[in-house]
N, C-alpha and C positions, 0 to 999 in steps of 0.2 A: 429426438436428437440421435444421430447415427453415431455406431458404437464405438469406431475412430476416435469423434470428437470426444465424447466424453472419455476413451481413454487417454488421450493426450490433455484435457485440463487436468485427470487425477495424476497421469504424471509429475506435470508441475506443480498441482499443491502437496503431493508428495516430496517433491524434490526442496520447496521453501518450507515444507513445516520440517526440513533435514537441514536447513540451515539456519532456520527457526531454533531448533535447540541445539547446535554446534554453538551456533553463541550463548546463548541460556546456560549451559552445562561446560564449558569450555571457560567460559569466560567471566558471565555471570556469577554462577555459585560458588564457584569455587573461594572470589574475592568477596564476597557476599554485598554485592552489590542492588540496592533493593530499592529501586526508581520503577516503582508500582507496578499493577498488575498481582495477576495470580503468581508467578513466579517471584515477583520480589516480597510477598506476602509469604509463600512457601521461606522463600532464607529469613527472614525474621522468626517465622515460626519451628522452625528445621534448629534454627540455635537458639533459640530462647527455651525449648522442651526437649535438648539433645536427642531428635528424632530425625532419620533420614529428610532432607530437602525434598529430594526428588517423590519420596512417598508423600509429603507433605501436597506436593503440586499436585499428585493422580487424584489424592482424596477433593481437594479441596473443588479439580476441574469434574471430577465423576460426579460429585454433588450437582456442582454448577448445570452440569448439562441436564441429571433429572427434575431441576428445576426448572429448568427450558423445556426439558416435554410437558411435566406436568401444566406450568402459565401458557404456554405458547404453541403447544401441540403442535398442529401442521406445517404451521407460520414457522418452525423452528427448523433454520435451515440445516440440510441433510451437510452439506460443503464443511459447516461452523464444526458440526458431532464426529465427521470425520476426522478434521485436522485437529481439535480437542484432546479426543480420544490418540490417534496417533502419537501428539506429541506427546501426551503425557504417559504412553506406553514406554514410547523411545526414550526419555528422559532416566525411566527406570531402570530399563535394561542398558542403557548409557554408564548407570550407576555400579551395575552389576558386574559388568561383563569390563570397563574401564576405569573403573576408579581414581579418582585424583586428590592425592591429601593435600593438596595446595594450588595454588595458582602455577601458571605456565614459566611465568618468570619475575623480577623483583621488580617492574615497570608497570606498576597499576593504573596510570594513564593510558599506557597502552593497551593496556587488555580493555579498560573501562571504551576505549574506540571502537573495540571491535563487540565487545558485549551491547554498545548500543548500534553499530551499522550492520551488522548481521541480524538481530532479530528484525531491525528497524526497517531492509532493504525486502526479507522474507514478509512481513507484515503488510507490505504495501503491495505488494505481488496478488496478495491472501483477498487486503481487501479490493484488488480491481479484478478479481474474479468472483468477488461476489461472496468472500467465504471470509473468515476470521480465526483466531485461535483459538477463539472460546474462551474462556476465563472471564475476565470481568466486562467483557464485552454483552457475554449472556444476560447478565444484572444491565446493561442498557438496555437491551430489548425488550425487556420484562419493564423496567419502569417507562420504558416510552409508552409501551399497551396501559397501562396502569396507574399511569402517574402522569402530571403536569411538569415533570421538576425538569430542569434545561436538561439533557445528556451530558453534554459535553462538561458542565460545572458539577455536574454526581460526582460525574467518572474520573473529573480531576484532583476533586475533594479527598476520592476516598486513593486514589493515586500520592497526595500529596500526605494521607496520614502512614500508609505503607512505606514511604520513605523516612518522611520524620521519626517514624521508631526505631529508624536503622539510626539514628542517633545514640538512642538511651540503651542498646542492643550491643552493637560495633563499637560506638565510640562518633567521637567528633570527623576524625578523616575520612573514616568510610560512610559515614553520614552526608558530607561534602561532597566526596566522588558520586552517592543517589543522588542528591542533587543536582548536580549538574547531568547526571544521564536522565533524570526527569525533565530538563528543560530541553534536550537535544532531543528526546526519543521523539517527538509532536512534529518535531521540523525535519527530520531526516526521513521520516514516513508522507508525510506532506509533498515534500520536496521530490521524492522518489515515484510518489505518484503521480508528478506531474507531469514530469520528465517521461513516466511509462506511457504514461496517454497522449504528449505533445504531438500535435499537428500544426501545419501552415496554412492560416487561412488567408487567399489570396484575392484581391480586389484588383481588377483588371481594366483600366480604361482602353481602349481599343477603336482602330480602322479597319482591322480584323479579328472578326469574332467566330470568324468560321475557322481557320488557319491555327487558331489556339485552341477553339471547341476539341478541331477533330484530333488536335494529340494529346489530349485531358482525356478524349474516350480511348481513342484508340490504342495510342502506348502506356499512358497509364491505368485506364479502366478504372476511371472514375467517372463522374458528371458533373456539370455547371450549368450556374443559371446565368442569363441575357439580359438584360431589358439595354430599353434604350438611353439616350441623354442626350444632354446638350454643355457644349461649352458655356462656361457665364461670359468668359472673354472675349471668345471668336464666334459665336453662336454657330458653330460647326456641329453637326451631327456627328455624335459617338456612340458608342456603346461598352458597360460595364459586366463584366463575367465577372462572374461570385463562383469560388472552387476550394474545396478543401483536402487536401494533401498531403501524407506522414511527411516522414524528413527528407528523407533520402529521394522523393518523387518533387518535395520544393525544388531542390537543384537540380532536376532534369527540367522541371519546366521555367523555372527562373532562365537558366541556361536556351531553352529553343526560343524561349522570349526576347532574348537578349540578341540572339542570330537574328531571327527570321522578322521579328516583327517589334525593331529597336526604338520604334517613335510611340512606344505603348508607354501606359505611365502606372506604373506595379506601386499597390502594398501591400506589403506581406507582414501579417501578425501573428503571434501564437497563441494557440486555444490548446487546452487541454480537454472539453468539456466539449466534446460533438457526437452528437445522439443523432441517430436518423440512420438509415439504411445504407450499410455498406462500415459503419462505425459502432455504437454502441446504444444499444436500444432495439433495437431489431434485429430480424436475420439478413446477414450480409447476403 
């Protein structure tokens, strides 16, 4: 890998694990908002034994990660120990150097919006490059090598008892508000990741396949596939292009399709999930 690229992916998980704990430490702690993970485990723990939060996170993530070398050795990806380690360096020195005796303002909905769409938009970033925060994500990798047990039902389980003790911890309200940022943080990372990956994928009925070919390669630098067909109605000879296209490249070709070659019969759907050369899977 040329040392360009890899410095511009660590820019950006630099950049998202910095926005990663702007919300965490901003927004998060301060309201002690604790809709799981390592960090809402940290504010249950940080007030229930009147100990720093944010020291609560480092201990809890440092562990975490020597237990990912220890099970996982090599398999324990280098991306995960980086942004781990960072964030919960940053979170300390966040602690240190900014301190905050309270929330930003008297509107805990609204902080509660942004403590779950900042860490939530940072996370989805983390994972479509392959890396994570580390915290109880480590505990999935470990039981996936090790264990039979669903992931996804572990890591909700023990998400949903980190919240539930912001109940007997907080109180009833602030137990409400984890709540509800336990049911949003799934869908706004979900959601965020789909949106980062969406493409158009285009099905092309055609009387020219040459005329659309060559401005797929040419002006957009991508490729498509041919084959031939036939009407069922008219038993005319056609031919279908298969082509897949970010956003912005839909509408130029949607666009020269609509000029140059208007008796064509387009559909265009969205995939977020395209693997193969030139997308993700390979090298472009």
């Amino acid at each position: 890998m040329k040392i360009g690229k890899i410095l511009k992916e660590y820019t950006v998980l630099t950049l998202a694990t910095c926005v990663l704990n702007l919300g965490i430490y901003v927004f998060k702690f301060p309201n002690n908002f604790s809709f799981g993970g390592v960090s809402g485990l940290a504010v249950v723990l940080g007030s229930a034994f009147g100990v720093s939060t944010s020291g609560c996170n480092l201990v809890i993530n440092m562990v975490l990660i020597l237990l990912g070398f220890a099970f996982l050795g090599r398999k324990f990806g280098i991306k995960t120990v980086y942004v781990s380690v960072l964030s919960s360096v940053g979170l300390s020195l966040m602690e240190r150097f900014f301190p905050m005796s309270g929330p930003m303002t008297d509107q805990p909905m609204l902080e509660l919006i942004f403590a779950i769409l900042l860490p939530a938009v940072a996370s989805a970033v983390l994972f479509n490059m392959d890396a994570s925060g580390g915290g109880t994500d480590i505990l999935a990798m470990i039981l996936r090598k090790y264990s039979s047990v669903d992931i996804g039902i572990g890591l909700f389980v023990v998400d949903l008892a980190v919240t539930v003790s912001a109940f007997f911890v907080f109180g009833v309200e602030t137990g409400l508000y984890s709540c509800c940022g336990l049911m949003a943080k799934s869908l706004v990372i979900d959601g965020v990741i789909e949106n980062i990956n969406l493409c158009k994928f285009f099905t092309i009925i055609t009387d020219t396949p040459e005329l659309i070919c060559d401005f797929i390669q040419i002006e957009l630098n991508r490729s498509a596939t041919i084959t031939p067909a036939e009407g069922a109605y008219t038993g005319k000879k056609k031919f279908v292009v298969l082509t897949v296209v970010n956003r912005h490249q839909a509408v130029l070709l949607r666009n020269f399709i609509k000029k140059e070659s208007p008796k064509s019969f387009l559909m265009i759907t969205n995939s977020s999930e395209i693997i193969g050369k030139g997308f993700r899977g390979f090298n472009s």
